[in-house]
Chimera marker file (.cmm) of the C-alpha trace (Angstrom):
<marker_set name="trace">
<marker id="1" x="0.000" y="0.000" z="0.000" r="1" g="1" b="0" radius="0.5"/>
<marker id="2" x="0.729" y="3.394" z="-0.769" r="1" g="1" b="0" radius="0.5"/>
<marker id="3" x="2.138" y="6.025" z="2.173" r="1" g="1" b="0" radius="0.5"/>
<marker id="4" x="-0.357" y="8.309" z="3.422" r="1" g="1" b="0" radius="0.5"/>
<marker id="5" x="1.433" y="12.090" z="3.581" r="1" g="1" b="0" radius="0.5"/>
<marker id="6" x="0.617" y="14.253" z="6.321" r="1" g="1" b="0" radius="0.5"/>
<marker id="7" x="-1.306" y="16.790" z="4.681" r="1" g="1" b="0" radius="0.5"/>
<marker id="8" x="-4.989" y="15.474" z="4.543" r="1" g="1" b="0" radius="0.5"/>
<marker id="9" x="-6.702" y="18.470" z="2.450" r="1" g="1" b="0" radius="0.5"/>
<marker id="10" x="-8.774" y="21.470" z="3.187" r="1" g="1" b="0" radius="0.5"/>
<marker id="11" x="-11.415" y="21.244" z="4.887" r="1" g="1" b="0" radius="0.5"/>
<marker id="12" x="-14.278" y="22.991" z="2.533" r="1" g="1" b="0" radius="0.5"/>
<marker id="13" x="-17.249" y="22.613" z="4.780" r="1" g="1" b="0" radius="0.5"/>
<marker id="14" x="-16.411" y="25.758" z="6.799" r="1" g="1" b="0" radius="0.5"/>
<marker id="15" x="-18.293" y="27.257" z="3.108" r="1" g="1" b="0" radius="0.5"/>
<marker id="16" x="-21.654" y="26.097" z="4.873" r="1" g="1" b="0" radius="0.5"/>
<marker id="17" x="-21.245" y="28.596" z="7.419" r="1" g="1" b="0" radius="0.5"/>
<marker id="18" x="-20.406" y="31.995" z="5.210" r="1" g="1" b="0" radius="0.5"/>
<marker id="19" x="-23.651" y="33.295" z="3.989" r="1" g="1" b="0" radius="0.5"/>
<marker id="20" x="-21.754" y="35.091" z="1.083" r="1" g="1" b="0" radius="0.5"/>
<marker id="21" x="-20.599" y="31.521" z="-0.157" r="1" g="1" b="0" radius="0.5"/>
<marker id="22" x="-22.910" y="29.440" z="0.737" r="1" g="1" b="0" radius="0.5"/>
<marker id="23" x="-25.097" y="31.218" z="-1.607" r="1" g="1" b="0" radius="0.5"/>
<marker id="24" x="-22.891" y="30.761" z="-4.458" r="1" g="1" b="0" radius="0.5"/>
<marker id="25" x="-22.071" y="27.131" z="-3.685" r="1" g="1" b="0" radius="0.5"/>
<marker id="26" x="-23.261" y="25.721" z="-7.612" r="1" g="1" b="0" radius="0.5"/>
<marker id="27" x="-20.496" y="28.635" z="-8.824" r="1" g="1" b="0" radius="0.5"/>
<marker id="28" x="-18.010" y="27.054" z="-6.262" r="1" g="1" b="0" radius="0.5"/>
<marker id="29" x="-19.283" y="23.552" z="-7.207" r="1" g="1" b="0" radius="0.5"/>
<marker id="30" x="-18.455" y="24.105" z="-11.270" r="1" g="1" b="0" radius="0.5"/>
<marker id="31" x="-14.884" y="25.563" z="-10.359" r="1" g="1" b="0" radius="0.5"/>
<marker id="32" x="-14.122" y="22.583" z="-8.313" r="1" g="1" b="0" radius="0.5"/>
<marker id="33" x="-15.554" y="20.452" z="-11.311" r="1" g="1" b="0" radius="0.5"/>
<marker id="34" x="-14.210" y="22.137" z="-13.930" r="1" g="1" b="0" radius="0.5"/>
<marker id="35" x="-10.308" y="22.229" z="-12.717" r="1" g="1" b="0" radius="0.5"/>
<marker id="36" x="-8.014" y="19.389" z="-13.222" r="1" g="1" b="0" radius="0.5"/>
<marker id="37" x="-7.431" y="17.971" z="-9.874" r="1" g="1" b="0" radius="0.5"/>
<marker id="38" x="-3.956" y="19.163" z="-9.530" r="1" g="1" b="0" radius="0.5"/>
<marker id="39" x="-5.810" y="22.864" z="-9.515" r="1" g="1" b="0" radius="0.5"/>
<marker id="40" x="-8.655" y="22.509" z="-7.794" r="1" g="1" b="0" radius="0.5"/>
<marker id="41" x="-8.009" y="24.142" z="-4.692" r="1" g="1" b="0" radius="0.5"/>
<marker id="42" x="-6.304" y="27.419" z="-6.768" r="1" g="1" b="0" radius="0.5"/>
<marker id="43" x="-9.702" y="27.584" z="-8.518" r="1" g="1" b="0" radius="0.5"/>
<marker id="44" x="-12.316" y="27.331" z="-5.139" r="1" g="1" b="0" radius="0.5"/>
<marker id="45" x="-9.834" y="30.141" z="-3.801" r="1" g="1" b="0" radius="0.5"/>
<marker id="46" x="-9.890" y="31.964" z="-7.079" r="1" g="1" b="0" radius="0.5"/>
<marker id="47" x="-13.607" y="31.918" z="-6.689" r="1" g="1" b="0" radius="0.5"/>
<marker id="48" x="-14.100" y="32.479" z="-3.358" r="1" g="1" b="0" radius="0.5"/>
<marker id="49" x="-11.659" y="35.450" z="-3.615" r="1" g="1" b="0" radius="0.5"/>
<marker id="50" x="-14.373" y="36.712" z="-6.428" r="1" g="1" b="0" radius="0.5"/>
<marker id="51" x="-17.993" y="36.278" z="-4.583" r="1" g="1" b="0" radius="0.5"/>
<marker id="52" x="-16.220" y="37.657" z="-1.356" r="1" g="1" b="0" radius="0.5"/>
<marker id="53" x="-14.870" y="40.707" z="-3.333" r="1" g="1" b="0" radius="0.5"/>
<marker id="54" x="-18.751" y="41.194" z="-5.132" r="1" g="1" b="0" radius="0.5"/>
<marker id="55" x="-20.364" y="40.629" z="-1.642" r="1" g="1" b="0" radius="0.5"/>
<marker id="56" x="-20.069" y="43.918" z="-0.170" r="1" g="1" b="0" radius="0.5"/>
<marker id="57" x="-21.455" y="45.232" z="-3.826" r="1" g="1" b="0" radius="0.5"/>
<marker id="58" x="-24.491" y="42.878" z="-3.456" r="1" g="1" b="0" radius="0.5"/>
<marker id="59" x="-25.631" y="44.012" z="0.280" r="1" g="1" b="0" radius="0.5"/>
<marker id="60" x="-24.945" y="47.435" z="-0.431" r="1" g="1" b="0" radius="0.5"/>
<marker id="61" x="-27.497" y="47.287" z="-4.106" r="1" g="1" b="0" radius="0.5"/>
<marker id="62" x="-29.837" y="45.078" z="-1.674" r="1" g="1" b="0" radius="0.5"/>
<marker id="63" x="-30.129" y="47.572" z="1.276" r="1" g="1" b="0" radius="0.5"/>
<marker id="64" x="-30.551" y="50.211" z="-1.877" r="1" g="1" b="0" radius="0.5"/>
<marker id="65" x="-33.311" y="48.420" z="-3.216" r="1" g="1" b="0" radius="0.5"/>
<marker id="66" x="-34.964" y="47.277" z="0.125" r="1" g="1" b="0" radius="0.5"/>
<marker id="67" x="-34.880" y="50.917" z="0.873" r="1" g="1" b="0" radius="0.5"/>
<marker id="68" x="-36.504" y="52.234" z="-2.432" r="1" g="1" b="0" radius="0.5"/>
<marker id="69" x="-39.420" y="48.946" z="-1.605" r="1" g="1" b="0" radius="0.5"/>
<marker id="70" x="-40.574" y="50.623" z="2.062" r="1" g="1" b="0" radius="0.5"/>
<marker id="71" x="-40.353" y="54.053" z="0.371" r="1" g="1" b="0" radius="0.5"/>
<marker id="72" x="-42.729" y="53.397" z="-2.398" r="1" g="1" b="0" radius="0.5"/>
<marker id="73" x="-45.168" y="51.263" z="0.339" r="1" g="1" b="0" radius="0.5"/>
<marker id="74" x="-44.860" y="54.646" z="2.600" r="1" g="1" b="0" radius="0.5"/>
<marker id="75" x="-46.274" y="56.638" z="-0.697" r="1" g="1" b="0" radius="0.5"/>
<marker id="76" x="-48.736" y="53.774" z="-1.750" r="1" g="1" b="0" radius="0.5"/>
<marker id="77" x="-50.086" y="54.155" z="1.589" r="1" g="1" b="0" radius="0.5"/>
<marker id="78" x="-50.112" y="57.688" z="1.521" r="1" g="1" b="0" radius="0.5"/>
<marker id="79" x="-51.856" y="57.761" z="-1.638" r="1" g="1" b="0" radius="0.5"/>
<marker id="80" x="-54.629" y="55.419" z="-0.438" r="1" g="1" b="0" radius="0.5"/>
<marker id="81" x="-54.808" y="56.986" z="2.797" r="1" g="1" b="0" radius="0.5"/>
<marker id="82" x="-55.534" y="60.509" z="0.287" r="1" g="1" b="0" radius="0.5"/>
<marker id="83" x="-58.098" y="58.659" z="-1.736" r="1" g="1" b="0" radius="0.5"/>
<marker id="84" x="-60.063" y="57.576" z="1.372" r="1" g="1" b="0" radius="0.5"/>
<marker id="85" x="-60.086" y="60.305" z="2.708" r="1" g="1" b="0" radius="0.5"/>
<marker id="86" x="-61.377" y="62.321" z="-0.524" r="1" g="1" b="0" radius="0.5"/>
<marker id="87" x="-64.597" y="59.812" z="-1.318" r="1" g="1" b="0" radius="0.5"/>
<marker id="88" x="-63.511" y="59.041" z="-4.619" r="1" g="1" b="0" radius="0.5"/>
<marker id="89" x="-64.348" y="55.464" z="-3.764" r="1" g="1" b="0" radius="0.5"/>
<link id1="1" id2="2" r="1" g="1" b="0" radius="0.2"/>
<link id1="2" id2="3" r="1" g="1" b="0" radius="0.2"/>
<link id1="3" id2="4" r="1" g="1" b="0" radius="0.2"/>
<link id1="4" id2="5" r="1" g="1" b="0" radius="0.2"/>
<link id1="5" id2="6" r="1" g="1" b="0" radius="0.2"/>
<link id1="6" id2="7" r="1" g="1" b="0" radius="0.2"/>
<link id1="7" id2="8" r="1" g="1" b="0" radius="0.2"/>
<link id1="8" id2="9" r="1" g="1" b="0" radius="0.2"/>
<link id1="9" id2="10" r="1" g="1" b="0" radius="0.2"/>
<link id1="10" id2="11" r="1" g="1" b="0" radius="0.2"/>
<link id1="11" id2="12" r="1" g="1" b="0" radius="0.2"/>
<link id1="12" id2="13" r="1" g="1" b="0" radius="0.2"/>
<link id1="13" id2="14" r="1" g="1" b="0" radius="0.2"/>
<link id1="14" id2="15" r="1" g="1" b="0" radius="0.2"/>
<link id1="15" id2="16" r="1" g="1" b="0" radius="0.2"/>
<link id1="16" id2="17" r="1" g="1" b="0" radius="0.2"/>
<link id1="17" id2="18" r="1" g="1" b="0" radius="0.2"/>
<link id1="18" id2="19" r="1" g="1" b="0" radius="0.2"/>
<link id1="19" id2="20" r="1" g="1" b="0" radius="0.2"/>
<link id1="20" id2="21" r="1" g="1" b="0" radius="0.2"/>
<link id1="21" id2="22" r="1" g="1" b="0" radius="0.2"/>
<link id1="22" id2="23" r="1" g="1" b="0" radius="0.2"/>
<link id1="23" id2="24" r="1" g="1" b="0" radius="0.2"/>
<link id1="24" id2="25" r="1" g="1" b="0" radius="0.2"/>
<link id1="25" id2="26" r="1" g="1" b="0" radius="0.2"/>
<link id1="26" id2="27" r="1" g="1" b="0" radius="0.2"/>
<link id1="27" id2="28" r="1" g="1" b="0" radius="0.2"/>
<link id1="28" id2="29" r="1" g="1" b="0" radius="0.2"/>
<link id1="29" id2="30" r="1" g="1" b="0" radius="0.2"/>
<link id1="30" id2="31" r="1" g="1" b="0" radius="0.2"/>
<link id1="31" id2="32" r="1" g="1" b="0" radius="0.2"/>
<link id1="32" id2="33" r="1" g="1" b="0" radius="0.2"/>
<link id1="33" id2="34" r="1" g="1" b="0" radius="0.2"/>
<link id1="34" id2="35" r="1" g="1" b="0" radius="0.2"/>
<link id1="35" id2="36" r="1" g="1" b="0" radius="0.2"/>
<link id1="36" id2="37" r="1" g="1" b="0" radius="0.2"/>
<link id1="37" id2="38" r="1" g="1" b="0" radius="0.2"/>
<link id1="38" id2="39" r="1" g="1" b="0" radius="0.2"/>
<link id1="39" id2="40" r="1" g="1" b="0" radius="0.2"/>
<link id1="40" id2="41" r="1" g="1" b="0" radius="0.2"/>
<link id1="41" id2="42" r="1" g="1" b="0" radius="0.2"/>
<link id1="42" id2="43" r="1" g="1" b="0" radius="0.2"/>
<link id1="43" id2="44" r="1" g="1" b="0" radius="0.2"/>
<link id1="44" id2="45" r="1" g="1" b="0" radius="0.2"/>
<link id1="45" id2="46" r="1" g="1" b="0" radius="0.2"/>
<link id1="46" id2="47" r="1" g="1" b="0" radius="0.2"/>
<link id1="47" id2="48" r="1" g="1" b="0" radius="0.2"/>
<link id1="48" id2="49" r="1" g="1" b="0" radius="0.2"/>
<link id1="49" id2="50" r="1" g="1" b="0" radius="0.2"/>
<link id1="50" id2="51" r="1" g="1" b="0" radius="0.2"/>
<link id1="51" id2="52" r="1" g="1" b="0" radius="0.2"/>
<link id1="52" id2="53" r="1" g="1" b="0" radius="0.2"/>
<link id1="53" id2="54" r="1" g="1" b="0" radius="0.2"/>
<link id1="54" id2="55" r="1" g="1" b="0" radius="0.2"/>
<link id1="55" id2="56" r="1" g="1" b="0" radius="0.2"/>
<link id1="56" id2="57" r="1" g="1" b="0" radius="0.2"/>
<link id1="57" id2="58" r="1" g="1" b="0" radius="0.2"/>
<link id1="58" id2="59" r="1" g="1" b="0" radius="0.2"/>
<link id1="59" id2="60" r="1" g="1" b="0" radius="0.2"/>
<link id1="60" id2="61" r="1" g="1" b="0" radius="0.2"/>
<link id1="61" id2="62" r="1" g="1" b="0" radius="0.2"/>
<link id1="62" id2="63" r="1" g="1" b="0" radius="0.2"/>
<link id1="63" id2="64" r="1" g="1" b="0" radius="0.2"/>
<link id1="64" id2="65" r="1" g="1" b="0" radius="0.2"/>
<link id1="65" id2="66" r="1" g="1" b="0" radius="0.2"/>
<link id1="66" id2="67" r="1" g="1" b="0" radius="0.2"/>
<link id1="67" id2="68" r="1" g="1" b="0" radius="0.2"/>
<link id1="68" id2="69" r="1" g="1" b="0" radius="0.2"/>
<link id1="69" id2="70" r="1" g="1" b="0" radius="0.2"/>
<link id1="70" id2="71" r="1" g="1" b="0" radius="0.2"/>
<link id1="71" id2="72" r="1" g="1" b="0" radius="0.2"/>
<link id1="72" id2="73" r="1" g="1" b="0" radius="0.2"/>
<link id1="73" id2="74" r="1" g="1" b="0" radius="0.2"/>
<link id1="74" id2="75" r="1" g="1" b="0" radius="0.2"/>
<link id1="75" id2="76" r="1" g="1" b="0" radius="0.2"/>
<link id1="76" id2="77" r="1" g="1" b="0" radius="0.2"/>
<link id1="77" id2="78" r="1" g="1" b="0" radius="0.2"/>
<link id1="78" id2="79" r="1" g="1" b="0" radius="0.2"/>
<link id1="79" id2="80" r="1" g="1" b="0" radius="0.2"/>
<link id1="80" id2="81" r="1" g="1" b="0" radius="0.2"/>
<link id1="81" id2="82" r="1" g="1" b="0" radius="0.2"/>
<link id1="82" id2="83" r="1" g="1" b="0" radius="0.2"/>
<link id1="83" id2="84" r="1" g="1" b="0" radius="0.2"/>
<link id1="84" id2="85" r="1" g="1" b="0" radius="0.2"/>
<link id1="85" id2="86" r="1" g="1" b="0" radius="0.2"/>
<link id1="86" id2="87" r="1" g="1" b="0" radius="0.2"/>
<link id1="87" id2="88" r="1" g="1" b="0" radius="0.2"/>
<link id1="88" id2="89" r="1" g="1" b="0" radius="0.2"/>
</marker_set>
């Protein structure tokens, strides 16, 4: 039988527990796939180091947009609220 080095790998499951991975995991999946097995851990960094870098990006447009969402429900209410209130029902 072959000798067993000391180095046993990476463990990858520690992805489970960032949000901004775990939500890219089919991106992380197709690296892995996709890179001959001498590269494979170069190409899961290489991506992580990409969806961690567009991450900050991504809150920042979805706080934007979440924001702009309870503005327009403030108006729409507003709006009703004025149409109520001026019998045009």
């Amino acid at each position: 039988m072959g000798e067993q080095s000391g180095n046993r790998g990476t463990d990858w499951t520690k992805l489970l527990s960032d949000p901004d991975l775990v939500s890219h995991l089919g991106e992380l999946l197709k690296a892995y796939r996709e890179a001959p097995p001498e590269r494979r851990e170069e190409a899961l960094v290489s991506a992580m180091r990409t969806i961690k870098a567009a991450a900050p990006k991504a809150k920042a447009a979805s706080a934007t947009t979440a924001g702009m969402v309870e503005a327009l429900l403030r108006r729409g209410d507003k709006i009703a609220g004025a149409i109520r209130g001026s019998n045009v029902l």
